[in-house]
Structure formats: C-alpha cells, structure tokens
N, C-alpha and C positions, 0 to 999 in steps of 0.2 A: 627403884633407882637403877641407873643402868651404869654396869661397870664400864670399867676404860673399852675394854673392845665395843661394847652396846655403843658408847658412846661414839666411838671412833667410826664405828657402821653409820649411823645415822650423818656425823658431821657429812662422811662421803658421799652417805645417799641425798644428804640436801644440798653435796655442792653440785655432784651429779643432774640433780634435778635440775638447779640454777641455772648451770650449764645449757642445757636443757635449753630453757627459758628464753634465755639470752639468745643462742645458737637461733631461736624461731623468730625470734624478737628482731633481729639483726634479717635473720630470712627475708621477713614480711616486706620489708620496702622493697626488698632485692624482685619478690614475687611479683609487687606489685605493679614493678618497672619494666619487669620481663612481660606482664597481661599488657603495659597500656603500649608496650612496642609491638605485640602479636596483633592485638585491637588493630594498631595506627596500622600494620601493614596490612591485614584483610581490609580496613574503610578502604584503604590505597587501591588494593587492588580490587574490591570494588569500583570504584571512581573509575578507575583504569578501563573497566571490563564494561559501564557503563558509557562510559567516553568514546568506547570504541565502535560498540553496537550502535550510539547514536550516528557516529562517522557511516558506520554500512546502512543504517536506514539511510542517510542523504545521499549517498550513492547509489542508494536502491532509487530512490524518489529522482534523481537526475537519470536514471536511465528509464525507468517509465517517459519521463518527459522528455526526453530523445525521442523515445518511441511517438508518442503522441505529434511531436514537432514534426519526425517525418512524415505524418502521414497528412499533416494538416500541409508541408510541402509539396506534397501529391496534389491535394487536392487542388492547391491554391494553380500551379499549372495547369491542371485541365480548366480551371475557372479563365484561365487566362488563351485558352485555346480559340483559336477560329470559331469551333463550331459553338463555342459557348457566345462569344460576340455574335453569330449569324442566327442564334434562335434556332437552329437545327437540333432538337433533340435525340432524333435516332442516332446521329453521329455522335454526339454525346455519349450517349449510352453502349456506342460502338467501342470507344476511346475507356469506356468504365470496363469494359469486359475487358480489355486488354492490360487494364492498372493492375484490377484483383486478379486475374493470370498470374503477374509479373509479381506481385507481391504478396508474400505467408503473413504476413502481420492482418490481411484483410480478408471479410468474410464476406463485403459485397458493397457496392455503390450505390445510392437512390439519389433521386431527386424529390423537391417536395414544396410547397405553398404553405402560406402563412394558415390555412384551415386545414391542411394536413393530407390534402390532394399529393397523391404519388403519380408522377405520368412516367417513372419507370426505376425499376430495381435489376441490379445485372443479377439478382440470382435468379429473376426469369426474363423471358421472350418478351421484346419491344412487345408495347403495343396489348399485354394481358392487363386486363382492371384488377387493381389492386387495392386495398385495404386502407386508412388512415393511417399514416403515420402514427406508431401509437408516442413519438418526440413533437406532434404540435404545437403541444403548447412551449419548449422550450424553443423550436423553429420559429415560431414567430416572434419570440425575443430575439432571436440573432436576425430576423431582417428586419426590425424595426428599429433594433438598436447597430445592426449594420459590424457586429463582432463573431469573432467562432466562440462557439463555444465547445466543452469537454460534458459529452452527459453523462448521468447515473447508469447503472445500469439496469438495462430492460429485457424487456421479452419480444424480439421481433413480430410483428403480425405476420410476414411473410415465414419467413424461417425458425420459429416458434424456439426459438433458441437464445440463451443469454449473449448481450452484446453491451459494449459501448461502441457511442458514437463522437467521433469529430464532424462538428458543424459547421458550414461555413457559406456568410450570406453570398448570394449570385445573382447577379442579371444578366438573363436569359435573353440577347437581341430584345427584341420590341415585345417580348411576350408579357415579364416583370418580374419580380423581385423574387428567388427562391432560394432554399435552404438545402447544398451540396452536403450529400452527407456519406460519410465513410463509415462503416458499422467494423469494428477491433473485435479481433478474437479474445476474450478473456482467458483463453491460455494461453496466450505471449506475453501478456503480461507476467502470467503467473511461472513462465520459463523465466524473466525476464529477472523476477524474484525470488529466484532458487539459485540462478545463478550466482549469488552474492554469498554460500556457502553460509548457512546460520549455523551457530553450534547444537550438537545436539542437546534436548531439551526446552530447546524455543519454540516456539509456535509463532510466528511472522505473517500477519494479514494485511494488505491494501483494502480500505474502503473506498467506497465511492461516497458522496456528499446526501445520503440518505443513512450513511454510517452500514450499509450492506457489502457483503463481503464480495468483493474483485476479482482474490486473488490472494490465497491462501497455501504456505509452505509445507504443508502437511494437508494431505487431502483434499486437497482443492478441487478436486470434481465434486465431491459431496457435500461440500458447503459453500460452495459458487452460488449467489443469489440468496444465502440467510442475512437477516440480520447477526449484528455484534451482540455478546450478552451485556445485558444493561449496565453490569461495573464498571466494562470497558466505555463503553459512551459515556460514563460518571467521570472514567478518568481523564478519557480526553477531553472534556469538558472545564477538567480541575486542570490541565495543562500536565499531567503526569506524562513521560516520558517511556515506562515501562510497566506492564502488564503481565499478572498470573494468566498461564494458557486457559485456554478453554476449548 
C-alpha cells in the first residue's frame, strides 16, 4: 500500500506524465502544419527554380536561332547577288571569302549539287577538286524541296573538323539548281550557351536532331560530337523537362 506521500508522488507523476501527453498531443498537428508549410514552400520553390531554368533554356534556344537566322540572312544575299544570277562562280566564291573574313560565327562557304559535287569551298583555292559533300543527301532535300535547312552535325571532308551547316537551295544563272551552304562553328554556339549563366551544378547541352551533342556548358571540347546518354534521349522522348548531369 502506499502512504499519503507514495500516493501524492505517483498522483504527480501521472499528472506530470499526462501533461506530458497532452503537451505532444496538442504538438503533433502543430508539427504537422509547420512540415506541410516547409513541404509547400520547397515544392514552391522548386516550381519557381524550375520555371525559371525553363525561361533561360528559351532564351538560350532563341539565341542560337538569331544566330542560325543570321547566317541564313548572309547567305540569302549573296544568293541574291549579281554573280549568283550570272552563273559566275569564281565571283561567287570571291564574295564567300570575303563573308567568312567579315564574320566569327563562320568557318567557311561551299557550294554544292544535288550528288554532292563541290565546285568550291572558301577554305581553299577556286578551282582545287574537292571531295563530296559529306551533307548530300540532306542537299538534295533542300533543292528538291526548295527550303534551308539547319544540319546535324558532321565532320567536314575538307576541314576534318565538327560543323553545322545552314543550307540554302540556289540557282546558279543557267548552270541549275544548288545547295549554298555556310558551315557554323560549334563553339559560338557553345559561347552562345554559356552566356545565359547556368547555376552551378547544371550541366546544359544543345543537341542536334541525331540527339549528338552541339554544344555543351561544361567541357564542351570534349564532348562536342558524342552522343547523349540513353536516359537523356528516354527523357526527352517522355517530354521531361529536366535531367541528372552526365
């Protein structure tokens, strides 16, 4: 049995306890209300930090396509040139040297037929035999179909170096129908792409439409011309938005 103070201890330690009880009891929703407002403000800024990165990829995407649009404005004036109406090609190829002179965005001019005949590149001397266009077969879409096109990127036959090309179809005075083509440095793009400041821990890549890599915000010399790893073509295949680096 327990005397009066035994008892009086115990009453205290159980209301102590209760207390206790209560006090957590009362907590919990309090706890619970405080996780689902810390939750709703990281989803928030999530969202926020998601929302925004998407706004600087379209800003990154509309300045590549400045870039591309000027060059395809180059091109379209010399197409629109005297010597392009007279079938004169050396003047042509005169007017080409003096474009990629005048402009850092380019690595060099050709011309070219729907079978991938080159009758001249300004990174050589009018008039040297030259190699297939290794863009034939996408050249003779754009004069058949009479549009520019934006290529993949390749490996020049002459300058054995990665490029994209703006295409754009031409007739050549009375000779017929060819394929103007401007060859892009793939690192203007990739200046082009850095300049949009990513935060760090991003890894930010342009592909080209073989899903090969453009133009890359971290080491972009050394992974210019890979393929993407396969999750990433998963994801943008699933229309995902955002990607673990690689």
């Amino acid at each position: 049995m327990l005397g009066p103070s035994g008892l009086g201890r115990l009453i205290h330690l159980s209301l102590a306890t209760w207390l206790t009880l209560m006090c957590l009891v009362a907590t919990l929703p309090l706890l619970g209300f405080s996780a689902a407002v810390v939750y709703g403000q990281l989803k928030e800024r999530q969202e926020d930090s998601r929302a925004s990165h998407v706004r600087r990829a379209g800003s990154t995407a509309r300045a590549v396509g400045q870039e591309l649009r000027g060059v395809l404005y180059t091109m379209q004036a010399m197409a629109q040139g005297g010597s392009a109406q007279r079938g004169d090609l050396k003047a042509m190829y005169e007017l080409g040297v003096r474009v990629v002179a005048s402009d850092d965005r380019l690595k060099f001019i050709s011309l070219s037929d729907a079978a991938g005949y080159q009758p001249f590149t300004t990174s050589r001397e009018f008039g040297t035999p030259l190699p297939e266009s290794p863009l034939k077969d996408q050249q003779r879409k754009v004069i058949e179909r009479g549009v520019p096109y934006v290529s993949p990127l390749v490996v020049g036959t002459v300058s054995h170096q990665p490029l994209i090309a703006v295409v754009l179809p031409l007739k050549v005075g009375k000779t017929g129908q060819f394929a103007l083509r401007a060859a892009l440095k793939p690192e203007r793009i990739g200046k082009v792409l850095n300049e949009q400041g990513w935060p760090d821990g991003w890894t930010v890549a342009i592909l080209d439409q073989n899903n090969i890599i453009v133009a890359r915000s971290k080491e972009g010399e050394r992974f210019i011309g890979q393929p993407v790893h396969p999750s990433m073509v998963e994801g943008i295949r699933a229309g995902r938005g955002q990607f673990d680096a690689f």
